[in-house]
N, C-alpha and C positions, 0 to 999 in steps of 0.2 A: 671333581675329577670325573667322577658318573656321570654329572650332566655335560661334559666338555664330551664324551667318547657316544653319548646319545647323539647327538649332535652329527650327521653326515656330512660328509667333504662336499657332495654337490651341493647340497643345501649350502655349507656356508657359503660356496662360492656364488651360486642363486643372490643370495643375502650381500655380499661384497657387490656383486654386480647391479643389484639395485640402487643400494646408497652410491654409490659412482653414476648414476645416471641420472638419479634424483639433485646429485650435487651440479652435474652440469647443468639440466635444464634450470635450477633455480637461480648459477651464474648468469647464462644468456638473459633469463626474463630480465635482471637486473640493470644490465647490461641496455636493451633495446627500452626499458622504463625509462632510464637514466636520459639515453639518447633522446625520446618521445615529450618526456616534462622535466628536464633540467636545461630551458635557455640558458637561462646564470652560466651554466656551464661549458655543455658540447656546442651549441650553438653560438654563442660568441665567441668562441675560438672559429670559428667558420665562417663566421660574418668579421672575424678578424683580419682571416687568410685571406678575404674577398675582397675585402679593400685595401688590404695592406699597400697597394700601390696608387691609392687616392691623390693623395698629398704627395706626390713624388712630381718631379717634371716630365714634359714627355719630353718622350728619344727625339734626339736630333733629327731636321731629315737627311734623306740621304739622296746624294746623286751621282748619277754614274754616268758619262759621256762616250758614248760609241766613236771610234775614230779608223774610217777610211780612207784609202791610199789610191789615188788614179795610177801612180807611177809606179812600175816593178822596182822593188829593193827600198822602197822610201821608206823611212822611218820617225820617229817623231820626238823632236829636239827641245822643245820648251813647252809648258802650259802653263796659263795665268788664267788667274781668279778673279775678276773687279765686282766689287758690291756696288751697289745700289740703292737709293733709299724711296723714290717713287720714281713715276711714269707717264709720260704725256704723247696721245697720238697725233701727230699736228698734220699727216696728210694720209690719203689713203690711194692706192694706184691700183687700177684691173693689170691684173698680169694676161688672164687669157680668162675664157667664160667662165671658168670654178673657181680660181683662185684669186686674191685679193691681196696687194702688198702693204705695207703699215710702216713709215716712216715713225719713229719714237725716240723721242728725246726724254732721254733718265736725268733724275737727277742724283747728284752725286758723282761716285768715281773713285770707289777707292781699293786699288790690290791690294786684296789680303793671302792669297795664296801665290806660289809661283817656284814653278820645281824646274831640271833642265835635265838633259841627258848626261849622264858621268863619263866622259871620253879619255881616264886613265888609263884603260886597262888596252883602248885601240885608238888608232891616232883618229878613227872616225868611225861613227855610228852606222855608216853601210860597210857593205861589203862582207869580211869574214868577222863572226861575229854579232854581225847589225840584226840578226833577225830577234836577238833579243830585245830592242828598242821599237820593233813593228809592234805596238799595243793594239790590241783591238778595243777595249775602254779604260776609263779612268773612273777612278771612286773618288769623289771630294776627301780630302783629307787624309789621303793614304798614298807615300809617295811610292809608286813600284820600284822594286830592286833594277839596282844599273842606274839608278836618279838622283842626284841631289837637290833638296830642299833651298830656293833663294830665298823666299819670303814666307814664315815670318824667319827672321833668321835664326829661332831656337824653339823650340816647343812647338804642336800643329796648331795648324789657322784656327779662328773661332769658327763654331758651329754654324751651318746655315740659320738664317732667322728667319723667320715668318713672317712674310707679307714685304720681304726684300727683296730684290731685284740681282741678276748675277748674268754677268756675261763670263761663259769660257770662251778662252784663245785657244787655241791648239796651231801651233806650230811645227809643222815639218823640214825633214833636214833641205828637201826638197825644194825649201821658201814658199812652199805654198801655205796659207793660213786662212783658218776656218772657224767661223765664231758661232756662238750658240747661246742665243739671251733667254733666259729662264727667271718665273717665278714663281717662290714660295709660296703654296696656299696655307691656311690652316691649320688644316688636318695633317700637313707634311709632304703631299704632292706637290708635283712640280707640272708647272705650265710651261714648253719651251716652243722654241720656234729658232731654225736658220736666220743666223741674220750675217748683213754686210753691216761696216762701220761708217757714218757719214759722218758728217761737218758737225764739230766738239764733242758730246756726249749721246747724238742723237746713230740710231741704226735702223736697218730696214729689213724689216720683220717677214717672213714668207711660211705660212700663208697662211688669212683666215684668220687672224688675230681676233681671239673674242672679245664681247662690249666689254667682260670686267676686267680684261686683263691692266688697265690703269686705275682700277677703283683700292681705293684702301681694302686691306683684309680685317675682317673684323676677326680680332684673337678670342680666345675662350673665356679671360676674365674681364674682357670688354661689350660682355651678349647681354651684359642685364638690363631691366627696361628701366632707363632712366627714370621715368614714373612712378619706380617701386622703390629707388634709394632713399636709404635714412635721411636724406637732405628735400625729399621732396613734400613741395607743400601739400597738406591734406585737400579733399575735395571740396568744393564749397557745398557750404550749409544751404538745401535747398527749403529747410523749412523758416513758417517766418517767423519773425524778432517777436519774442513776447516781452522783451523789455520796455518795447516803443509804445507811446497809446495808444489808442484807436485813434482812427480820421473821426475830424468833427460831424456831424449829421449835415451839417452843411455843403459835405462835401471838401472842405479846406483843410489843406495840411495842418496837421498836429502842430502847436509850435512850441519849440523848446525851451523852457526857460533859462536853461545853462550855455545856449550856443550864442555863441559871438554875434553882433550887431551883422548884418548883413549891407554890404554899399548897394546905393543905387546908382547903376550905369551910367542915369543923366547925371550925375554931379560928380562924377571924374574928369578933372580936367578944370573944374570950375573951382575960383577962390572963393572965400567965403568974403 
């Protein structure tokens, strides 16, 4: 009880305040040790979070088609979706000194998307009303309100593919229609270009069509060098056969006593 009343208040507090400060810095140290030499631990959760999305697919791509109106009040009454699966440029025309037109015939041809205007609610998509149907673009796969869905007839269309081929239609109430053939790159860009429709699957591309735009797209799990697959044969042995024996001092082939009688050319053809 004497030594508890020797004992001053600021001192103990002195003393409480120390060991409170000694306890935190010797958390922290632990703390930045743990982070500094425990891979096992903090670091593979971090090299966890970093790839967590390795083995996943990539995103869809996406596209979105700008759509303008020469005529006041026009609106827009159907768009169709046609796939693709490649691309052949069979002619090419100067339009004027810069630009270049490209005749291209797809192969394929198949609507997979195709949406319309919904004219329940007004007997027609101009007038009062219509300017909700004036879109200024469309997103693949999202059909805007006031639209209904024709193809596919339930669920949305498949995903863009890579290294496929896609013409939009854009249809206005107008009857004017305006097409736009695009292709998937790789990485998920889109290569497009105005086109008109020509004779069976072929369209006429404006302008400046690049060399790859018909070349196959090489996808991400088709980059490996063929040379390095588990199927591929090893390099030839460039050192030499020590199983074989030397050449005679003569000069003359080695000759083997295990290999087969050898024909002579003059006595092919000849009976015995």
């Amino acid at each position: 009880m004497d030594t508890y009343k020797a004992i001053s208040i600021p001192r103990l507090l002195r003393w409480c305040a120390a060991l409170f400060l000694a306890l935190v810095l010797a958390t922290s140290g632990c703390a930045q040790i743990k982070a500094w030499w425990s891979p096992d631990d903090d670091s593979t959760d971090l090299d966890d979070a970093a790839n967590a999305n390795e083995g996943e697919p990539l995103p869809p791509p996406v596209a979105n088609v700008a759509i303008t109106y020469r005529r006041p009040g026009d609106a827009l009454a159907r768009a169709t979706v046609i796939k693709f699966f490649g691309a052949e440029v069979i002619a090419n025309h100067q339009r004027d000194a810069s630009r270049t037109e490209s005749v291209v015939r797809f192969d394929g041809g198949v609507p997979i998307w195709e949406f319309k205007a919904d004219e329940s609610t007004f007997g027609t998509i101009t007038g009062v009303g219509g300017s909700k149907y004036s879109l200024k673009s469309v997103e693949y796969a999202k059909v805007p309100p006031h639209f209904t869905q024709v193809l596919p007839e339930e669920g949305p269309p498949e995903p863009l593919d890579r290294g496929s081929y896609y013409v939009f239609q854009i249809e206005r109430q107008s009857g004017s229609v305006s097409y736009q053939a695009v292709k998937v790159l790789a990485d998920g860009s889109l290569q497009a270009y105005n086109a008109q429709p020509r004779a069976g699957s072929s369209y006429l591309l404006c302008c400046n069509v690049t060399a790859d735009f018909p070349e196959p797209v090489i996808l991400p799990d088709e980059t490996q060098d063929a040379g390095t697959g588990a199927g591929a044969a090893p390099p030839p042995d460039e050192s030499p056969d020590q199983s074989s024996p030397p050449p005679d001092e003569s000069g003359a082939p080695p000759v083997d006593p295990n290999a087969p009688p050898s024909l002579d050319p003059s006595s092919l053809g000849s009976t015995p």
